[in-house]
N, C-alpha and C positions, 0 to 999 in steps of 0.2 A: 429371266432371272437377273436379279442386279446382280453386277459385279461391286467386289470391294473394294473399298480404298486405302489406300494409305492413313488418311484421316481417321479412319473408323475404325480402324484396328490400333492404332495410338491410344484412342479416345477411350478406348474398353475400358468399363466397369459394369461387374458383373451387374450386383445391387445399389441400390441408393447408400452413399454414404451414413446415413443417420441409422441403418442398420448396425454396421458395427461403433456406434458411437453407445449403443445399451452393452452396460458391460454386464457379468456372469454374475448372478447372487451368489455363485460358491465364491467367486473372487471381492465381490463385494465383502462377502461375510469373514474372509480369509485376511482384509484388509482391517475390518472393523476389531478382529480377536486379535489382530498382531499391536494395531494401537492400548488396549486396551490392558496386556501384558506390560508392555511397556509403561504404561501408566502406572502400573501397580508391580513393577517387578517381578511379575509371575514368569518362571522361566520356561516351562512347559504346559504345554497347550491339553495337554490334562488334569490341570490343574486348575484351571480356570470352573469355578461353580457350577456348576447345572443351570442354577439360577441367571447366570450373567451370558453362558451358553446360548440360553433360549432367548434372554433379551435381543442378544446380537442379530440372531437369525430371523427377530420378529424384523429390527428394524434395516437387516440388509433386505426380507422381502420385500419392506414399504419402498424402498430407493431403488429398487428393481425395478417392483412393478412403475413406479413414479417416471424414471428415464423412461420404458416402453411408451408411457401414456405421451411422452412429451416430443418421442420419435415416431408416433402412428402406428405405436405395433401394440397399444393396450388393448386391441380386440382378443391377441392370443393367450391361450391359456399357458399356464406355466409350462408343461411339457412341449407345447410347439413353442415357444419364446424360447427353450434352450437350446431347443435346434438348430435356430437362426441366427441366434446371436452368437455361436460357436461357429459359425463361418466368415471370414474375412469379405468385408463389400466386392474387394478386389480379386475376386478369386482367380487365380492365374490360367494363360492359355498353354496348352501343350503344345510345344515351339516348333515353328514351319520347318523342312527339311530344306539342303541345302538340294543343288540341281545334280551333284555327285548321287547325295545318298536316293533322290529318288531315281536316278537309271538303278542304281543296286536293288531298290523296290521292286522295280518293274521288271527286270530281270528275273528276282527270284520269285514272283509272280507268275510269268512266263515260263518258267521250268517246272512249277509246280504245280500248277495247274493250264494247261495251254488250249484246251478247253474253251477257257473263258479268257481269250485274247482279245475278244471287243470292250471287257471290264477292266482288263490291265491295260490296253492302252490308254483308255480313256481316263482312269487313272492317272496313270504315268504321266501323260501330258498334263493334268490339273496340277500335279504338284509342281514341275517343272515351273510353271507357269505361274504358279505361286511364288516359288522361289523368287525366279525374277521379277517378279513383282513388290516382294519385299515385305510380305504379310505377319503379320505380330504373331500368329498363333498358325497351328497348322487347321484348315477346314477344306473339304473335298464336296465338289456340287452334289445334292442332292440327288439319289439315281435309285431307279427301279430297276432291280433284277429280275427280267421275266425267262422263264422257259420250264420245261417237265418237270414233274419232282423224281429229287435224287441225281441230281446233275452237281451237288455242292454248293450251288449257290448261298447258303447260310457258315459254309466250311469256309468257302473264298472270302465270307465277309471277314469272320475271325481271323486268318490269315493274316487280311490287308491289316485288321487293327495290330495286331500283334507287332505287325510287321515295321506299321510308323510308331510303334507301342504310344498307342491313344486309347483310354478305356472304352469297352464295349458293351453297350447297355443291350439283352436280346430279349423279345418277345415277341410271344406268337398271340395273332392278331386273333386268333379265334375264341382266345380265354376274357376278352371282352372287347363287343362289337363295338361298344360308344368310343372307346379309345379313356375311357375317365383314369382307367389305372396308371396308362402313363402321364398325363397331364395334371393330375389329381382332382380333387371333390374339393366342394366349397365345406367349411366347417358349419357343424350341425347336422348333416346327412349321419347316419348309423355310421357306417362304413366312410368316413370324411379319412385324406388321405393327399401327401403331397404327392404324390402319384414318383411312375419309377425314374422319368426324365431329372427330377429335382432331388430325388435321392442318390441318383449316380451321381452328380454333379457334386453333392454335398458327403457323397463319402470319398469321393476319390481327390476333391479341393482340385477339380479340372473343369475348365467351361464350356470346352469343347469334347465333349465325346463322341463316341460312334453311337447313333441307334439306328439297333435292326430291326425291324418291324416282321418277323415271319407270316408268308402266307396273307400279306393284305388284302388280295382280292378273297378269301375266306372267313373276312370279317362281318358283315352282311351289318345289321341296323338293330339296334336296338329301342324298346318305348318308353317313357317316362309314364308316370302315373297321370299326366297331363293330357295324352294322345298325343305327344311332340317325339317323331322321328329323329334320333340320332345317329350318324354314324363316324364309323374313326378316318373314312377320308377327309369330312368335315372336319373334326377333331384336329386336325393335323397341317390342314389346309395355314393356318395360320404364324406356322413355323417354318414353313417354305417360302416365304418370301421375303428378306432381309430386312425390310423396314418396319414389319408388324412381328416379326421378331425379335426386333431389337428392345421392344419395348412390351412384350408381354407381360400380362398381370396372373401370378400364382394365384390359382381360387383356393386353395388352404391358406396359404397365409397374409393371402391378399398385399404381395409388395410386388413391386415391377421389378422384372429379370431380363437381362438379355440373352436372349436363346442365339444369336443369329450365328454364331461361330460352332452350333451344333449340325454335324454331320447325318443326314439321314437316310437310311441304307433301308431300301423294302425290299421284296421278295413276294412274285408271283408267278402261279403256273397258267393263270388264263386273264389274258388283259382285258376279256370283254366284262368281267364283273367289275371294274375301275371305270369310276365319275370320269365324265370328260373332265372340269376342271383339277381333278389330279394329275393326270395324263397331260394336262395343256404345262402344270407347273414342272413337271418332273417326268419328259422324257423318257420313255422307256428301253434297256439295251437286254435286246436278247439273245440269250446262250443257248446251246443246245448238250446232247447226251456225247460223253468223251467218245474218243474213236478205239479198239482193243488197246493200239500203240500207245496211247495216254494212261489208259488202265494200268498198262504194264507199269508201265512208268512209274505213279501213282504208286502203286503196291509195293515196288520195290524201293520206291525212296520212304515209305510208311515203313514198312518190314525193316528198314538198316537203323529207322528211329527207336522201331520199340524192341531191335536184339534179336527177331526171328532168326532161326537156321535157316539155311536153306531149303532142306525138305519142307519147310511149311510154308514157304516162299513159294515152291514149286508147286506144290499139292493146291494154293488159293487159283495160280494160274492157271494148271488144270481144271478146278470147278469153273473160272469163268470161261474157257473156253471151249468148255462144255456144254456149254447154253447154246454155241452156234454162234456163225461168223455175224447174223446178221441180228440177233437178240442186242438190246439193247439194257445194259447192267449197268442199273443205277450206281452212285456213290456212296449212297448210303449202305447197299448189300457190300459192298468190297470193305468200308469201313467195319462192319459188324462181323467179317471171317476174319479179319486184322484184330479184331478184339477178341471176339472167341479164342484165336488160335493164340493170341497174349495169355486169356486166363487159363488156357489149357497149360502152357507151359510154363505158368507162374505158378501153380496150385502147385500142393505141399506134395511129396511122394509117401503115400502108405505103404508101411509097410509090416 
């Protein structure tokens, strides 16, 4: 995996400058009515003709479309042009953590889930190490979460995001095998689309976020009308390695993006359906099923979050310890008695 540099995180920019050099036909058009008043002492912008209205907006769309053609973006149609041209080239990184606030990370990592203490260390030491390093944005190595399901591994990732508050882009790998939804489609497919990596980025105006990929080894291959195999370890392969993500090309909207400050978080329960070359990029750290004493734990710092009594506290500890000392009680069932016994005592009383 390369390491970063100093240089490289300086150097950041998201897009090519001559993206945000096409400015907005509503701003255009907003410039062209405000001249236009002026000229003619019209003082309100309803006032101005119908007639002189429609002029303007013919000739902001010519000088719209005109800029795009002259900055490489006239292949887009108006709808994907104002998508684009609404985001700054420079779209900012969400800032590294100091070496204080990550021991506070890893800490409340460690308490809340302890579990998955080969994830928070691993963790904790990246950012640390970040810190001291002196990285322009905050970004966390690439890592696969493998072990059972119902162990949290998709809970521990929201967590950690929340936790260095960096947004979290999550999908499950099984609602498409090529990976095209997060990546996007070339324009002209039915279904063309900047896919969900480039939509988080451009709603949140952050260039590093978290993606979770759920259940990657459950993604299997998808075929083209061609007899050409795809699949999303392929898909993704290309994002895991600093220099070919640095300079990634959107197939919607076909401009170059830098990915490389994006965080990539998988989740799997069986690492034998994983491509060797995934596996060669991105390391696998495996977790297993909490011990009762974690449960406990678990439930009771859940239950003080969402206002439980303690009778309902009691009565969840009762049903898991009622499985037996040696059943092993996924996270996901503790989470759904913790929600149940929320809507039970949040529902209205009839009377």
């Amino acid at each position: 995996m390369d390491n970063p540099t100093d240089a490289d995180s300086k150097a950041f920019k998201f897009m090519p400058a001559r993206v945000s050099e096409i400015p907005k036909q509503s701003d255009i058009e907003t410039r062209l009515r405000n001249f236009y008043m002026k000229l003619t002492n019209t003082k309100f912008s309803k006032d101005v003709p119908i007639t002189k209205s429609m002029k303007i907006g013919e000739i902001a769309r010519r000088h719209h479309r005109a800029a795009a053609e002259r900055n490489g973006l006239g292949h887009l149609e108006f709808s994907a042009l104002q998508r684009i041209v609404g985001v700054p080239s420079n779209v900012p990184l969400s800032p590294p953590l100091s070496e204080a606030r990550a021991d506070e990370i890893g800490a409340r990592l460690e308490e809340e889930m302890p579990w998955m203490n080969v994830a928070n260390e691993r963790v904790w030491k990246d950012m640390r190490l970040a810190a001291a390093r002196g990285d322009a944005g905050f970004r966390t190595p690439n890592m696969i979460i493998a072990g059972p399901p119902g162990v949290g591994k998709s809970h521990w990732v929201r967590l950690f995001a929340e936790l260095v508050q960096v947004p979290v882009c999550g999908f499950d790998a099984t609602s498409s095998p090529s990976g095209q939804a997060i990546v996007g489609t070339q324009r002209g497919w039915g279904t063309s689309a900047p896919g969900r990596l480039v939509d988080t980025i451009f709603a949140n105006e952050i260039a590093n976020p978290i993606m979770l990929i759920d259940e990657i080894d459950k993604a299997g291959q998808s075929s083209s009308s061609a007899g050409t195999n795809h699949s999303m370890c392929d898909t993704l392969l290309p994002f895991l390695e600093r220099m070919t993500a640095q300079s990634w090309t959107c197939p919607f909207f076909q401009v170059t993006m830098d990915m490389s400050w994006v965080s990539w978080v998988m989740t799997a329960n069986d690492l034998s359906q994983l491509s060797g070359p995934l596996l060669n990029r991105v390391p696998p750290i495996e977790v297993t099923y909490p011990s009762p004493a974690h449960l406990r734990g678990f439930i009771n710092r859940q239950a003080q979050l969402l206002g439980l009594p303690q009778e309902a506290v009691n009565a969840i500890h009762e049903a898991i310890e009622g499985a037996g000392p040696h059943s092993k009680t996924s996270l996901r069932t503790v989470k759904r008695m913790l929600d149940r016994a929320d809507q039970i005592l949040s529902a209205p009383m009839l009377h």
